[in-house]
N, CA and C of each residue as an Amber inpcrd file, in Angstrom:
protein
   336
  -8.0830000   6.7850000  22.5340000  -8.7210000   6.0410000  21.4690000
  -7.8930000   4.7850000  21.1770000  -8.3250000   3.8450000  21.0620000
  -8.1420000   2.4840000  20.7440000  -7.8020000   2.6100000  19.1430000
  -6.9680000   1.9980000  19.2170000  -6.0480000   1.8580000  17.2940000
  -5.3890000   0.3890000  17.1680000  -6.3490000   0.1890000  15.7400000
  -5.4010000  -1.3260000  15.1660000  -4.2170000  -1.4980000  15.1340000
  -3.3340000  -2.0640000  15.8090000  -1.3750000  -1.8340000  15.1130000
  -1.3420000  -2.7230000  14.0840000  -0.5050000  -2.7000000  13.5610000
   0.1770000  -3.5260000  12.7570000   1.2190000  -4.2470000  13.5280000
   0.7020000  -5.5180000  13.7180000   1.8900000  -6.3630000  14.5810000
   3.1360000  -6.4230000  13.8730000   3.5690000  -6.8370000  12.9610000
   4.9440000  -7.2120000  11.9610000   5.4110000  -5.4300000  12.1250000
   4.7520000  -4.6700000  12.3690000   5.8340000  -3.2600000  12.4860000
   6.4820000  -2.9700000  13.9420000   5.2030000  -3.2840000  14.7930000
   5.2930000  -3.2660000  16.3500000   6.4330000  -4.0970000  16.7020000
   7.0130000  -5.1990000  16.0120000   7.9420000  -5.9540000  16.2910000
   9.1190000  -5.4830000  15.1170000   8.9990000  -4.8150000  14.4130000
  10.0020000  -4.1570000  13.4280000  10.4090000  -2.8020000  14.4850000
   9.8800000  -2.3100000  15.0100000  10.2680000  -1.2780000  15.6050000
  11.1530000  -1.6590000  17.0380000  10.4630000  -2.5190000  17.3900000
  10.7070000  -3.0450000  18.7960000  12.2410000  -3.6910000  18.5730000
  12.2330000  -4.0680000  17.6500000  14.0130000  -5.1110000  17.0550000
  14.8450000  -3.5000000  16.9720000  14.1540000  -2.8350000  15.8000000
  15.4460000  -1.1190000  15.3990000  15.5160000  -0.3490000  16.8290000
  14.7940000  -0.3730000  17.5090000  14.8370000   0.7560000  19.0140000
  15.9580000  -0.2250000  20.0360000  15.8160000  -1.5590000  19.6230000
  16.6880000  -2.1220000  20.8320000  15.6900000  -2.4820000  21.7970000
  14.4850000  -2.4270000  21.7340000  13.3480000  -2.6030000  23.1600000
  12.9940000  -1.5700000  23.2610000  13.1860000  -0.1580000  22.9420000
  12.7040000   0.5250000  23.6620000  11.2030000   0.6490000  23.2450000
  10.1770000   0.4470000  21.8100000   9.5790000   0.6760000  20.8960000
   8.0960000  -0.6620000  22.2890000   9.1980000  -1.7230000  22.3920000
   7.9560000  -3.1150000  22.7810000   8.0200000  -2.0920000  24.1860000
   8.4170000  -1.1590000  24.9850000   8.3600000  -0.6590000  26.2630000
   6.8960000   0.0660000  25.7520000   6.8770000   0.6860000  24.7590000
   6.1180000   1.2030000  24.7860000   4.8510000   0.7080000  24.3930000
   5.0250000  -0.3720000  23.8550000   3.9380000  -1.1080000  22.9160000
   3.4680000  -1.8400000  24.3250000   3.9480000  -2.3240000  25.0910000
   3.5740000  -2.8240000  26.4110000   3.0670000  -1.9750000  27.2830000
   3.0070000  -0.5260000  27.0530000   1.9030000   0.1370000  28.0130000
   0.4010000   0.3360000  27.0580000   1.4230000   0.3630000  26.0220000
  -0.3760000   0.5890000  25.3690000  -1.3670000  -0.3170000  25.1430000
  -0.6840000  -1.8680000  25.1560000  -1.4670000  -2.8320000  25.1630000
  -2.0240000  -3.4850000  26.2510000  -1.5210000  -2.6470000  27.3640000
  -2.3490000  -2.9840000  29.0970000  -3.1160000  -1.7110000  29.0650000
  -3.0770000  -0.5740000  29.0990000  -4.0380000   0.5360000  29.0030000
  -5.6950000   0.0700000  27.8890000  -5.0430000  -0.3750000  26.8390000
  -6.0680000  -0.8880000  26.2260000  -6.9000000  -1.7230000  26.1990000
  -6.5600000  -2.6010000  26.7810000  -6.9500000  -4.0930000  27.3420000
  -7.9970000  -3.8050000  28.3680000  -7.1760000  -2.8850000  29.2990000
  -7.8790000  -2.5900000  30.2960000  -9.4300000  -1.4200000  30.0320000
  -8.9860000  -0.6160000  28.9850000 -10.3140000  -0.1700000  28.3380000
 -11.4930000  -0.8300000  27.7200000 -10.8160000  -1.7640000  27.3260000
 -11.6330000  -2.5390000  26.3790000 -12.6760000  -3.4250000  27.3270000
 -11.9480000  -4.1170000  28.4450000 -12.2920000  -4.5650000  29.7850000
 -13.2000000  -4.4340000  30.5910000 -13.2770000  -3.0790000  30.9360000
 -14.3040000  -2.0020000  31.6760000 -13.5830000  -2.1240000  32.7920000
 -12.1260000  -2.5940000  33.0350000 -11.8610000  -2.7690000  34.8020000
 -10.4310000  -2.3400000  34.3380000  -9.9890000  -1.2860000  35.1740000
  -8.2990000  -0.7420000  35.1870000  -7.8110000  -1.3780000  36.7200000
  -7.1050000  -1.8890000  36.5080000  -6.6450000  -2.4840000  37.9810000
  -5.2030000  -2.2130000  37.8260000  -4.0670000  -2.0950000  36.7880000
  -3.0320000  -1.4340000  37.0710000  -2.9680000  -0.5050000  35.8340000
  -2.7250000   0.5700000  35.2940000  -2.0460000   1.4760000  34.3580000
  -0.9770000   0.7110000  33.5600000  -0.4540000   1.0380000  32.5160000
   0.4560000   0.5720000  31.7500000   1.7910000   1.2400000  32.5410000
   1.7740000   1.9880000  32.5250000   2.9760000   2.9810000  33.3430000
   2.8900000   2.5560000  34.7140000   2.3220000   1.8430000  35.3330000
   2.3420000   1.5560000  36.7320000   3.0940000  -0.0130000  36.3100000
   2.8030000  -0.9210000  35.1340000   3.1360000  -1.8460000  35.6120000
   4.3140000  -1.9150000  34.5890000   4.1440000  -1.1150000  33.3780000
   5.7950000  -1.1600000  33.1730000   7.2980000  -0.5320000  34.1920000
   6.6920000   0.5990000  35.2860000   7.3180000   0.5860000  36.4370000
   7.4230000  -0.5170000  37.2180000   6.7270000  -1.3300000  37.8650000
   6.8160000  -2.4630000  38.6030000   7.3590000  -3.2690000  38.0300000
   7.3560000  -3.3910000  36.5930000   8.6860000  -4.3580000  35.8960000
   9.9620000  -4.1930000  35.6040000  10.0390000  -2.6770000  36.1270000
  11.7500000  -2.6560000  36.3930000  11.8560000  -2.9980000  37.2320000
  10.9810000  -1.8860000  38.6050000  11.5280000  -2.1620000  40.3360000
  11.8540000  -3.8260000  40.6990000  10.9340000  -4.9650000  39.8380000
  11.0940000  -6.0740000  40.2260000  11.7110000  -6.7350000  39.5850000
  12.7450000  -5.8560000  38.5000000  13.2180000  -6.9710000  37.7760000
  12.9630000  -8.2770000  36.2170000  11.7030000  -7.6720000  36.2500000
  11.1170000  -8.3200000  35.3620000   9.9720000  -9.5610000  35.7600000
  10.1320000  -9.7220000  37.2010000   9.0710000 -10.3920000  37.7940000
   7.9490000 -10.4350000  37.4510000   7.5470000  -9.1270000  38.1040000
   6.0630000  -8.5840000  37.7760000   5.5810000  -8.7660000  36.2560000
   6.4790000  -8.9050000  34.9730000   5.8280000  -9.3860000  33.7460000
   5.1470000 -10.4430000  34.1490000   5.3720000 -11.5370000  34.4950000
   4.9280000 -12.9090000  35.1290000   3.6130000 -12.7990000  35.1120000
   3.2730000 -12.1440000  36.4540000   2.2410000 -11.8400000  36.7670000
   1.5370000 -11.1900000  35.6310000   1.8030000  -9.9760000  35.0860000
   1.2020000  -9.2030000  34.3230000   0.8860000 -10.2360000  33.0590000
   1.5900000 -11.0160000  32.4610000   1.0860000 -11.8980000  31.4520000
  -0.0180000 -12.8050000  31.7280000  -0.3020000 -12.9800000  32.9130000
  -1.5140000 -14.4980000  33.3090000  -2.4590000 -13.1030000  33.3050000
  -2.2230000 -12.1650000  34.1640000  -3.3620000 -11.3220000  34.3640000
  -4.1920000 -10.5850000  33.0930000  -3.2930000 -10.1660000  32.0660000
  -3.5290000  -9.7580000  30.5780000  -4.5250000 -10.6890000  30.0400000
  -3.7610000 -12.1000000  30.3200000  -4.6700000 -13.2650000  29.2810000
  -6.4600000 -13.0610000  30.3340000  -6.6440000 -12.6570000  31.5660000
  -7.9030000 -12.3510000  31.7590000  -8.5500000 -11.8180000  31.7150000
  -7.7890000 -10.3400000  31.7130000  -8.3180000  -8.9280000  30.8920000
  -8.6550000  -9.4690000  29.7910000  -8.3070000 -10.1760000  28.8430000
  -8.5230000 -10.0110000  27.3040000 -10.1600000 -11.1450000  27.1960000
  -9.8270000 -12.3750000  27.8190000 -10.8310000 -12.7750000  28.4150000
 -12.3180000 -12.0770000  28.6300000 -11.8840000 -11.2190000  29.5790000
 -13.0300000 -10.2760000  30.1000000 -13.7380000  -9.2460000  28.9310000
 -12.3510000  -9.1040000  28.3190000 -13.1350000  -7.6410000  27.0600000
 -13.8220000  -8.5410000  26.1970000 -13.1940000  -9.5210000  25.8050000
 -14.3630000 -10.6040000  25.0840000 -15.0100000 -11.2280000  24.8780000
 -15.7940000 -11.5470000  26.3640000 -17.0990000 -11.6610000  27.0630000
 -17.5940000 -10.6510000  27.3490000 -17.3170000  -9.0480000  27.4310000
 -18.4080000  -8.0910000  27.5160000 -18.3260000  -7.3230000  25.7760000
 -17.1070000  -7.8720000  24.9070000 -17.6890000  -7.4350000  23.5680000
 -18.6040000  -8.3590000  22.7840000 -19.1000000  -9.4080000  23.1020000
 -19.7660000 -10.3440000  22.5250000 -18.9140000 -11.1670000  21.8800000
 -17.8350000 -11.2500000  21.8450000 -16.9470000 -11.8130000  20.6740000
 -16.4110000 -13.4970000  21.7550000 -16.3540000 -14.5870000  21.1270000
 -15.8220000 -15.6450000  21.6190000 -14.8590000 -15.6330000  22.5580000
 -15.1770000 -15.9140000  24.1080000 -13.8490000 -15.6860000  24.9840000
 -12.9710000 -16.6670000  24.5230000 -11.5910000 -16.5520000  24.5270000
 -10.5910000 -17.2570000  24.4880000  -9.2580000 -17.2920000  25.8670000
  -9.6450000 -17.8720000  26.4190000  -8.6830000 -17.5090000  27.8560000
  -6.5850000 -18.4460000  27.6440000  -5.7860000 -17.1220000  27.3840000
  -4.4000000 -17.4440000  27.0700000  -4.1310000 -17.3010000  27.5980000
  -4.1690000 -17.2130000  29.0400000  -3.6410000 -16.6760000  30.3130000
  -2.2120000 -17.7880000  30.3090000  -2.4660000 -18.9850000  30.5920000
  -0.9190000 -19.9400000  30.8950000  -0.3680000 -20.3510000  29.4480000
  -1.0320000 -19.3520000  28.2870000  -0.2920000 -19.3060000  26.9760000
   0.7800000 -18.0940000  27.3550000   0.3220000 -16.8170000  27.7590000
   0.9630000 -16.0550000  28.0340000   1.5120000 -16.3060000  29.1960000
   1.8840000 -16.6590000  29.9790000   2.7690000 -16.9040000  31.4060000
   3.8710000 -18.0080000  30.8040000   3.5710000 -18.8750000  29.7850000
   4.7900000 -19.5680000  30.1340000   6.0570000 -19.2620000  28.9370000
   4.8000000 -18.5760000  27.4670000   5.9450000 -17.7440000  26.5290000
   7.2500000 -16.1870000  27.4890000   5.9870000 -15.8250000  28.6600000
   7.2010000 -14.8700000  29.3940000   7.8600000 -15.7920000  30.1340000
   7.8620000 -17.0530000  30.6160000   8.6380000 -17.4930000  30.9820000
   9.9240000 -18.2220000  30.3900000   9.3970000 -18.3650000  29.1490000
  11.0310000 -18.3990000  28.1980000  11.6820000 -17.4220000  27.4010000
  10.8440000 -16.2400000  28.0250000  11.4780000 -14.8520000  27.6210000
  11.0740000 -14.2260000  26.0280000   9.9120000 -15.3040000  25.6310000
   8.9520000 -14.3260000  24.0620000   8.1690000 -13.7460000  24.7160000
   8.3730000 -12.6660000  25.2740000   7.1510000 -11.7390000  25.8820000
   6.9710000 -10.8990000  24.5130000   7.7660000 -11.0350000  23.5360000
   7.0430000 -10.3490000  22.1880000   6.1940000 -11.0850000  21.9210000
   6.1710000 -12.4900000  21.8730000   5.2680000 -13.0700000  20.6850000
   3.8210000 -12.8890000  21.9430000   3.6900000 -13.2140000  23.3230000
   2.4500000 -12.6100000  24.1730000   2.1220000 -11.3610000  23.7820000
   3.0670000  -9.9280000  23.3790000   2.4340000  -9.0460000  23.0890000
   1.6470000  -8.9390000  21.8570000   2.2660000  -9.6090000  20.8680000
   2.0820000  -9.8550000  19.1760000   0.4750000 -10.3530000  19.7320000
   0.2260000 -11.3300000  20.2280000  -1.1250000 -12.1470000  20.7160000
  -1.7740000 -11.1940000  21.1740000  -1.5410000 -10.7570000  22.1520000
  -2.5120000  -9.3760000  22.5480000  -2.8430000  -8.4240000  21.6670000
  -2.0680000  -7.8390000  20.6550000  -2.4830000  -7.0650000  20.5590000
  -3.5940000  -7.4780000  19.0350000  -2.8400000  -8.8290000  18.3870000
  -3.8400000  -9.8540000  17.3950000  -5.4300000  -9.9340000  18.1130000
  -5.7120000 -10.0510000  19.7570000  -6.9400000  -9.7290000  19.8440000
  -7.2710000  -8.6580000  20.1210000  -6.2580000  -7.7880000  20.5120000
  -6.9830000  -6.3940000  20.5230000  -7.4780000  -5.7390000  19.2300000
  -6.7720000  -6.2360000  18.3270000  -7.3320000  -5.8010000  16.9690000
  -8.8930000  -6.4640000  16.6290000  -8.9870000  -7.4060000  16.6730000
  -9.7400000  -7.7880000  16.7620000 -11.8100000  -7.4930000  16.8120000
 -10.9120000  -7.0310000  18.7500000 -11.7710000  -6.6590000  19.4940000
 -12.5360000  -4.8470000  19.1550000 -11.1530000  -4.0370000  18.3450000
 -11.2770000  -3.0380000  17.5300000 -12.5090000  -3.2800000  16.5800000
């Protein structure tokens, strides 16, 4: 089941755990995305694995690809597409992959 977060906690938690809290907030916001979507093309646990094995690479990728998932869920929810794809690729590229998740999950609520 799909659930509103509260972003300002998701990032309160994510600061007290040390990261471990946004590890998790980062599978649930690709699992969801991808529900919301109608298309699973990686698991949250598949690609928070591929972002260790690579180092953190694969976020890269996973951030342009997110901004099209989200895209996609909001052209098949009726709701105004907004495509953040090279919003999200270039905040992970100066290393706010919180504030891309904070964004995601601001439309996943949304899309809730």
């Amino acid at each position: 089941m799909i659930q509103k977060r509260n972003i300002g906690l998701a990032i309160l938690y994510s600061i007290l755990t040390c990261g471990i809290y946004s590890m998790y907030w980062f599978v649930k916001i690709t699992d969801e995305a991808n529900a919301l979507s109608g298309k699973v093309e990686t698991t949250g646990g598949m690609a928070l694995l591929l972002s260790i094995v690579t180092c953190g690479i694969y976020r890269y990728f996973w951030s342009y690809k997110m901004g099209k998932t989200i895209y996609t869920a909001q052209e098949r929810l009726g709701v105004n597409p907004m495509d953040n794809s090279i919003l999200y690729l270039i905040l992970s590229i100066f290393g706010l992959d919180i504030v891309s998740y904070a964004i995601i999950q601001s439309d996943i609520n949304v899309l809730v």
